[in-house]
N, C-alpha and C positions, 0 to 999 in steps of 0.2 A: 712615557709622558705624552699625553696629548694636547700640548699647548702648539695653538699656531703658527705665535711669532716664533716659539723653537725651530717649526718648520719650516718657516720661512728663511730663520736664519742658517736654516741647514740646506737652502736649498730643495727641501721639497715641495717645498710650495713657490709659486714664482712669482715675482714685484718685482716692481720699478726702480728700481736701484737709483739712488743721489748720492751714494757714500756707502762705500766699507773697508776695514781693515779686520785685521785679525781680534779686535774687541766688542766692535761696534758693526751695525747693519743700522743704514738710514735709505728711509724706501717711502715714497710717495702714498696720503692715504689715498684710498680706494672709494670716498667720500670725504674729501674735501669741503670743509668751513671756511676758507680763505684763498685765494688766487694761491698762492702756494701754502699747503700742508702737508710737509714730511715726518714721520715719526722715527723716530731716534731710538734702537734697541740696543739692550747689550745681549752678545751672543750667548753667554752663561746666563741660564735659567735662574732670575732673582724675581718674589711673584708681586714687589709693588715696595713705595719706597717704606714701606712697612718694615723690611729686611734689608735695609741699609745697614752695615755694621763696619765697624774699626776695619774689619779684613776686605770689605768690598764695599768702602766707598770710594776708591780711589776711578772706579766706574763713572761715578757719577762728574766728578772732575773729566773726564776724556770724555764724558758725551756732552759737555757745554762747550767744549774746546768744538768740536762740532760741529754742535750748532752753532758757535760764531762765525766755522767759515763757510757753514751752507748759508748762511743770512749773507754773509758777500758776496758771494758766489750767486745769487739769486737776486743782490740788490736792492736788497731790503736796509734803506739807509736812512729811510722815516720812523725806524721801528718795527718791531716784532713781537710775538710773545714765545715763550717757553713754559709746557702747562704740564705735568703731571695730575692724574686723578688716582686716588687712591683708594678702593674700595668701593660698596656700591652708591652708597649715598654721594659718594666722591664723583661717579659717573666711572669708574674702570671698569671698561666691555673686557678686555683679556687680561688674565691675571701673568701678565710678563710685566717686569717693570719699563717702561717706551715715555719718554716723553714727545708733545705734539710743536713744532714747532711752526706759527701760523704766520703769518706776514701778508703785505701785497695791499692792506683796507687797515680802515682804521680801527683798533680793537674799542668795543666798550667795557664799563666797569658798571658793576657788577657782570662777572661773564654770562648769567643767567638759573 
């Protein structure tokens, strides 16, 4: 498989690490939209939340857990956002499922 964020999350590729356990890899993006944006993966190749299912959503529960403690941890107490995109019209550059977790400014609405 040639996905990226697999590489990343195996170590062959290398990032900025803010968080990992044995489910999850959270790593600083490489172009940042907000004073802090870290993206949030799970290690098991799932390509968007298109493949959410009964047997592996319990992923998506341990990657909010997460990000609520990198939003402390970084002091984001005005607020944050948590975005997944899904697909292309969605804006998804890799197809790993990662959510962007943005803080630091004020977010607007509509995101654009």
């Amino acid at each position: 498989m040639d996905c990226v964020f697999c590489k990343i999350a195996n170590g062959e590729i290398p990032s900025k690490k803010a968080y990992e356990d044995d489910k999850v890899l959270a790593f600083y993006d490489l172009d940042p939209q907000a004073p802090v944006h870290i993206l949030i993966i799970p290690k098991e190749h799932i390509q968007s939340v298109e493949e959410i299912t009964p047997q592996n959503s319990a992923i998506v529960a341990h990657i909010f857990e997460v990000a609520a403690k990198l939003a402390k941890e970084n002091n984001l107490t005005n607020g944050f956002r948590v975005v997944s995109n899904v697909g292309k019209d969605g804006g998804q550059s890799v197809p790993h499922l990662h959510f962007h977790l943005l803080g630091g400014r004020s977010m607007k609405w509509p995101p654009g």
